[in-house]
N, C-alpha and C positions, 0 to 999 in steps of 0.2 A: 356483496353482489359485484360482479364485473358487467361491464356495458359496451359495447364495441360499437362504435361509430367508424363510417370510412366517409369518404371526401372524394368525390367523381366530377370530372370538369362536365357531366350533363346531370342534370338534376331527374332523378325516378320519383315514381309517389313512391315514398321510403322516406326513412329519416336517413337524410344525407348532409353532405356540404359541396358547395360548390364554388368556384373560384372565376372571377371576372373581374379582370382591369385591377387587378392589385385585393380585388374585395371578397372577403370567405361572409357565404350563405349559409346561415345553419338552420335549416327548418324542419318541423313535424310532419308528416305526409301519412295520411290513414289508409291507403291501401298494401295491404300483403305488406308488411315491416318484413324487411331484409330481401327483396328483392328487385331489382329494375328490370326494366327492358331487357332481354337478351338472358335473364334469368341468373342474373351475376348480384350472389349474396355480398349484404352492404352492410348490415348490421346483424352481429349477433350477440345475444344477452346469455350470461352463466346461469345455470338453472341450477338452483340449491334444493337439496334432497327435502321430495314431498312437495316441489312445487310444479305445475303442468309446464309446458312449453308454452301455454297461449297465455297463463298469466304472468311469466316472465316475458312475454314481448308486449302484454299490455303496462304492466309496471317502468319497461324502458320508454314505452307509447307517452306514458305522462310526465316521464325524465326530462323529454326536449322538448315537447309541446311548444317552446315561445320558437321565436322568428330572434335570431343573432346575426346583426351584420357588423364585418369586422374589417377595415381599412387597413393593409398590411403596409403598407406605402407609409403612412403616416404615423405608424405605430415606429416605426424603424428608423425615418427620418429624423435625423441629427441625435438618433442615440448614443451616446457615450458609455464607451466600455469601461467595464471594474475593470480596474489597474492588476496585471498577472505579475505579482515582486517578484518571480523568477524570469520571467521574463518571456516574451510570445513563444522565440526561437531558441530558447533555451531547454536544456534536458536536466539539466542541475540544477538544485533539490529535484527528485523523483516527484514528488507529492510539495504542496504547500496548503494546501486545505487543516493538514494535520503538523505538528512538531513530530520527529520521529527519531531516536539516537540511538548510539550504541548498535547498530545493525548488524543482523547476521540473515546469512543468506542459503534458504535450501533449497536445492532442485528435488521437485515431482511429481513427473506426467508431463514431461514437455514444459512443465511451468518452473520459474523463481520464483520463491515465495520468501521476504524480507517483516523477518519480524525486527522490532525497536521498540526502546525504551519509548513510554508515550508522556515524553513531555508535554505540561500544560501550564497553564496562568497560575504563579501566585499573584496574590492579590495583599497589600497592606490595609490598614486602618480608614485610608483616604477611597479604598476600590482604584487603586494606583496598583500597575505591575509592577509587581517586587522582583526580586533577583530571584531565580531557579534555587531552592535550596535540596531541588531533588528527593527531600523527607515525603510529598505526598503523592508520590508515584504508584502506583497500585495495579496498572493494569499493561499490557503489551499493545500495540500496534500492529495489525499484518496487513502487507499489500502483495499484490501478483502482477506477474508479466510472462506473457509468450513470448514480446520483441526487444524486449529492454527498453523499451522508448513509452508505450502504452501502458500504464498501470490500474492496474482496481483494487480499490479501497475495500479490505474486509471487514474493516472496525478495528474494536476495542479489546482486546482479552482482558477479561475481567480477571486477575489471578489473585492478588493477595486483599487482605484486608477485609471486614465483614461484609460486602458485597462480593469479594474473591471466591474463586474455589478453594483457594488453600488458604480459609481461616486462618493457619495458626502463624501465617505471614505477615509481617508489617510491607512491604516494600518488593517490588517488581523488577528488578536493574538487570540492563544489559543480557538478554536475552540469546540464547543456541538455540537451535531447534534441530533434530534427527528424526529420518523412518528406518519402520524393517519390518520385515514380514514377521510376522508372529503366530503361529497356527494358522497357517496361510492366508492371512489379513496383509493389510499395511496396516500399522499402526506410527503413531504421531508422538513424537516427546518436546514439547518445549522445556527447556533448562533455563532458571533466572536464579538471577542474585537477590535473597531478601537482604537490603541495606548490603553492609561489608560483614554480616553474621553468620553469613551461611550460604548455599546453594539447594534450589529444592528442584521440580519436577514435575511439570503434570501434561496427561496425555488426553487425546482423542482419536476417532477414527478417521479425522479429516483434516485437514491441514490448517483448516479455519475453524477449527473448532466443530460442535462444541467441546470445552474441555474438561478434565473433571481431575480429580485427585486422589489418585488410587493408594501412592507410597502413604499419606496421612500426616507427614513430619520431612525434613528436610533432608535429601540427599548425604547433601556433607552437610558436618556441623563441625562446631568446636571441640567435642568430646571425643572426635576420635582421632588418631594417632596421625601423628605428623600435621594436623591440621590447625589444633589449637593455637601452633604457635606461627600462623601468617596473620600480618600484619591485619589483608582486607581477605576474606572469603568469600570473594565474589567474580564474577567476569569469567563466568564459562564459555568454553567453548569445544566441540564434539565432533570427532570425524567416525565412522563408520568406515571400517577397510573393506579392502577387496574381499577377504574372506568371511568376510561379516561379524566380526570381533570391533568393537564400539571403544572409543577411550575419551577424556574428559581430561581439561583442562582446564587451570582456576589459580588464582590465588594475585597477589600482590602486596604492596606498602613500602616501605620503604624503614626498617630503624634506627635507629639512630648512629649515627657513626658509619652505614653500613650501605652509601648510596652507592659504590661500586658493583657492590656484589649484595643482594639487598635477601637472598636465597629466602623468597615469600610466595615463587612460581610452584605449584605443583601438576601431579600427572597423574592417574589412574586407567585399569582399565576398566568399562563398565560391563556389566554380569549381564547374562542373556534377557533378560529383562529391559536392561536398559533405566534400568534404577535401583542398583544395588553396586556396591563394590567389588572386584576382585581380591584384590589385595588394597593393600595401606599405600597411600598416597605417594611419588617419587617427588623428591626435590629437583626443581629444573634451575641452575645457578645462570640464569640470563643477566647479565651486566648491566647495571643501571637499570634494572627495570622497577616498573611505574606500578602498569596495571594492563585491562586489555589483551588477555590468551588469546590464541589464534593457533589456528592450524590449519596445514592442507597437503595435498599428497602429491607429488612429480614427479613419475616415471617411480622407480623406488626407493625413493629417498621424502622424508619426514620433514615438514619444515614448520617450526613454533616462529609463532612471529608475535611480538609487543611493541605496550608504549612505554618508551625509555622514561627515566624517573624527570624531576627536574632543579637537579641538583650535579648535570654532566659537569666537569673540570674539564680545564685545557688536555691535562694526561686521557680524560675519557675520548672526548674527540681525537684527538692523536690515536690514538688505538684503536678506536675502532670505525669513525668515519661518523660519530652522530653527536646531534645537540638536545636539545631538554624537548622532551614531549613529542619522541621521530617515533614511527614505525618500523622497527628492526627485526629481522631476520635471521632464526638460529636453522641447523640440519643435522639430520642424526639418522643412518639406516633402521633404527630401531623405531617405530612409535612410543616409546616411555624412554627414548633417551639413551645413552649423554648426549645431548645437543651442542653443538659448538658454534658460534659466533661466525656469519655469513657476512652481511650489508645492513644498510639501513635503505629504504625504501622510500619512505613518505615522510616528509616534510611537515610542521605540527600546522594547523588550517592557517593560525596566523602570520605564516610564512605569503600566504597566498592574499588573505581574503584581510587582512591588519587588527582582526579579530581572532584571541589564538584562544585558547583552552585547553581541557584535554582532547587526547589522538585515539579514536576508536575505531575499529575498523574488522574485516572481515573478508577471505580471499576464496573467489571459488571459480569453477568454472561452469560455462551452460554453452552449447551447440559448438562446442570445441575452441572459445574465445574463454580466456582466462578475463577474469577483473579482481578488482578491490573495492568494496563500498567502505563507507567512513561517512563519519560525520563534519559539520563545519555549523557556523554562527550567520555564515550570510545571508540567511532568508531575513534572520530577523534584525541585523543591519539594514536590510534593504527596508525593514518596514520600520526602524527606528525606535525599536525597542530596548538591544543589549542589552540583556539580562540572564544571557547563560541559555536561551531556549535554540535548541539545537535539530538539525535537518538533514536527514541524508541523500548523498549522494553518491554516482558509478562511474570509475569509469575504466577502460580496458588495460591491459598490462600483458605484456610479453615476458616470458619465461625463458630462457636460453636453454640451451640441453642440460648446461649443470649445474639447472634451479635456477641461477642469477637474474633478478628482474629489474635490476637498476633503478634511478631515481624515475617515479612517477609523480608527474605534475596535476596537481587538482584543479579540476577546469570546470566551468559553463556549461561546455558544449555537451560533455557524457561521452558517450559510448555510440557507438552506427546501430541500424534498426537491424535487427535479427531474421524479421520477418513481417509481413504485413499483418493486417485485419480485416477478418471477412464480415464485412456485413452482413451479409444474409443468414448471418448465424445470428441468435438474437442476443446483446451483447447488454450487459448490466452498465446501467446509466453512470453505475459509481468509477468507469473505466475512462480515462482521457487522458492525458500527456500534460496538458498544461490549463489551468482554469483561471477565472477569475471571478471572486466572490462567491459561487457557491460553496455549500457544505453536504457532508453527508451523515446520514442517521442509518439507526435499523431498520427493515422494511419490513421485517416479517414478527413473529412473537418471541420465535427464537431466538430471534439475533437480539430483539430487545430484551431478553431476561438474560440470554450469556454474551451482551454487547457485539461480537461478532457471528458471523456468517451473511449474509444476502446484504447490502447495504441500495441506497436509493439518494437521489441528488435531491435536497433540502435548501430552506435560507434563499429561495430564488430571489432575484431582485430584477427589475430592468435594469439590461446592461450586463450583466453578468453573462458569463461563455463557458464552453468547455472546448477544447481543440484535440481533437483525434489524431495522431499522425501516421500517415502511410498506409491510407484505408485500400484494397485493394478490388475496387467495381466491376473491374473484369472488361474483356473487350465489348459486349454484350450493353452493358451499364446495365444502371437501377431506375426505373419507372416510377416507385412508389416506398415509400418509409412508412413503419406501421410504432410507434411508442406507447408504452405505456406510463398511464399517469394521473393522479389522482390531483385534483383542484376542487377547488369553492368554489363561488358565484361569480367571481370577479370575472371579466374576460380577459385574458393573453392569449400569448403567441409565443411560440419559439420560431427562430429564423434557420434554416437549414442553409449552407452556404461552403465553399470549397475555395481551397488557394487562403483566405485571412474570414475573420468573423463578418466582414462588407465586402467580401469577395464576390465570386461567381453565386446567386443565389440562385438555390433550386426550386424552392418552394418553402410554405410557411404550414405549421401544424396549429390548428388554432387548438386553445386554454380555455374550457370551462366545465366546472363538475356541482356538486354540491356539497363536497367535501365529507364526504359516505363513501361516494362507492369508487374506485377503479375504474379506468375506463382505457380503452384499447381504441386507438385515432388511428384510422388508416388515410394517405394521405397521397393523392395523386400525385406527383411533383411538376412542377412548369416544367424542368428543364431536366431531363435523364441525366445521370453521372457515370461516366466511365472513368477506364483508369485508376492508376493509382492516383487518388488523391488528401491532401489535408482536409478534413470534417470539421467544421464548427458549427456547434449548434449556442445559438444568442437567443438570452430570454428576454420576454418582456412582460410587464407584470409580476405576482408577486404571490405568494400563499397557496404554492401548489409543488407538486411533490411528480419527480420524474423517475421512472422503476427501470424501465428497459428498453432498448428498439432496437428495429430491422429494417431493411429492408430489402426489397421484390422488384 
């Protein structure tokens, strides 16, 4: 059942709240449920099939029944904020709720959408974080943005492994993802790496899943021609052309003797399906390469891009401008090649951040700004871990006419806002820019049996925030915020506030449910919001679950 409560600075016989000198009223009123004076509906209850309308408002009638007075002043005073390791005013890492690597990046429908490997905790003998050994990877990560600054969390892709869609998978790495119309649909392909054994495949109608597994066995494997003999088959990555002809790119390692020239890269093109072969695999002879396919298209010209091995010699840098573990750049009028040796681009993380690793990374463009996202170790230096758990980050990059993008520097700050956020559109709670201490789960059935689609903000604590950036209220502003959100007994508050988390406050939404049903807070606010502003919303309290809000 869903229960819609709203919040009026005059109190009707209704179940309402009411707001005086810092203190929210919540009380029962037995006349006419959902109307006040002036005939302006205050509550309304969902009515499940076969049940009347009068016994859904008498059912909500016995929901608030008690008298809750709630001191917002003193709930607030001297709260101390969960610490944001990326930092308030930072845009790097995108996310830190979640670990996320190896990122690739698709645009569709006006959105980016970034899938990544979904690094997690191992754990030793002691329940000690052990080092990343990567073996129990199993599922993908997806996030979105309209602004490049705003993100929402889609969850988990469940892909490999007995909870996976693709059973006959051990291992989920380093993620592609492509669309294309298909019998006049869009359809979805994500591409991973299981382990360094292979490349598989599985698709949906939406970009968040859910996903399923239609190929049954892996894309590439070691049994077919030209493939066996790379070192790692893994590390796809997928462009779609202009004329709607798909090609794939894979492969790495390095053998012995053979760190110049390590010829472990290959190319294909992919068959109208978008999970079949054309022909047999092309060899791409990229110099000192690692691992890390890449590709992207400029004006008409082709450009592979990798991470260099980490075994470059003085003669490698002399030739070609790189060091161990760079992002380098080949071109080739063709899409399957010959490629020839362009620049080197990005610097390995631990050039930057004194934490290095491997260089992963992914180049696209959205609203006619070129980027690069990649990954780096600083989140989890900041939190004091080092153990290989890896975060990505964006940021923008200039292209010359003839492809050249010169050295990019990996920064804090990210990338400028693309565009604002509308509030009044009603906006999934699992969307913010920068948090601290929350987490997010599935919200719906769906999303908890295939880990992604609708997520919801979990894990509250007092203290804990989410920072919205560049919300855009309009000359007009907003009166009133309406959230949804499911709580127990307990009571809290979320603090609504603009400019920092103890900034300008608008208003408070008070916290309390029974932990059953949904409930829909509509919420007067003290003080309207115009303008473009930063959003924070600061919890207080603890074992309640936040879905969505708006507002009016």
């Amino acid at each position: 059942m869903k229960k819609r409560i709203a919040v009026h600075p005059v109190v009707g016989r209704t179940i309402c709240c009411t707001a005086l000198a810092g203190t929210m009223l919540l009380a029962g009123c037995g006349e006419q449920a959902g109307q006040v004076p002036g005939g302006e509906a205050v509550m309304e209850t969902a009515v499940s099939e076969g049940q009347t309308a009068e016994n859904a408002a008498e059912v909500s009638d016995n929901n608030v029944e008690e008298e809750i007075e709630m001191n917002y002043e003193e709930m607030f005073q001297g709260l101390e904020l969960t610490k944001s390791f990326k930092g308030i005013q930072n845009n790097n890492p995108i996310i830190e709720q979640h670990y996320g690597a190896d990122p690739f990046a698709m645009v569709y429908d006006d959105t980016v959408y970034f899938y990544m490997t979904a690094d997690a905790y191992e754990y030793n003998a002691a329940k000690e974080i052990k080092e990343n050994s990567y073996s129990k990877i199993a599922s993908i990560y997806v996030v979105s943005t309209k602004d490049m600054i705003n993100f929402t969390d889609h969850g988990e892709i469940k892909v490999a492994g007995r909870d996976g869609v693709a059973t006959w998978a051990k291992n989920s790495w380093a993620p592609a993802a492509a669309w294309k119309m298909i019998d006049g649909k869009p359809k979805f392909f994500l591409y991973f790496a299981d382990n360094g054994g292979g490349i598989g495949v599985v698709c949906a109608d939406s970009p968040v899943g859910p996903f399923r597994d239609e190929l049954g066995k892996g894309l590439i494997r070691r049994d077919m021609e030209n493939c066996g003999n790379v070192e790692w088959l893994f590390d796809p990555a997928v462009l779609v052309d202009d004329d709607g002809k798909a090609y794939i790119y894979f492969g790495g390692g390095v053998p012995q003797g053979k760190a110049a020239h390590p010829m472990t890269g290959r190319c294909a093109q992919l068959g109208d399906d978008m999970m079949s072969l054309v022909d047999v695999p092309q060899t791409i002879d990229a110099p000192y390469l690692f691992e890390d396919s890449g590709i992207h298209k400029y004006n008409d010209t082709y450009y592979y891009t990798y991470c260099s091995n980490f075994s470059v010699d003085e003669e490698g840098t002399k030739e070609y401008g790189m060091e161990n573990g760079e992002i380098c750049v080949m071109e080739s009028k063709s899409p399957l090649g010959p490629f020839t040796f362009k620049e080197r681009i990005l610097r390995n993380p631990g050039y930057y951040w004194q934490v290095g690793g491997n260089n992963h990374h992914a180049i696209f463009q959205f609203k006619d700004q070129w980027y690069i996202t990649y990954h780096t170790r600083m989140l989890e230096k900041e939190q004091g871990i080092l153990h290989g758990y890896r975060s990505t980050s964006i940021d923008e990059i200039t292209i010359a006419e003839d492809g050249t993008i010169g050295d990019v520097p990996m920064t804090k700050d990210g990338r400028s806002q693309v565009g604002y956020l509308d509030p009044y559109q009603t906006i999934n709670a699992a969307t913010f820019a920068v948090m601290g201490g929350v987490n997010t789960a599935p919200a719906d059935e769906v999303s908890k049996e295939c880990g992604c689609g609708n997520m919801l903000l979990t894990e509250i604590n007092s203290g804990d925030f989410v920072k919205l950036q560049g919300v855009d209220f309009g000359s007009t502003g907003a009166k009133k915020v309406i959230a949804t959100i499911k709580a127990n007994e307990q009571e809290g508050a979320i603090r609504v506030s603009t400019k920092a988390a103890d900034g300008d406050v608008a208003g408070y939404i008070p916290v309390k449910g029974d932990g059953n049903e949904t409930t829909v807070i509509e919420v007067e606010l003290d003080n309207a919001i115009s303008g473009v502003q930063d959003l924070y919303f600061t919890f207080y309290g603890e074992g309640y679950e936040v879905l969505d809000w708006r507002f009016e």
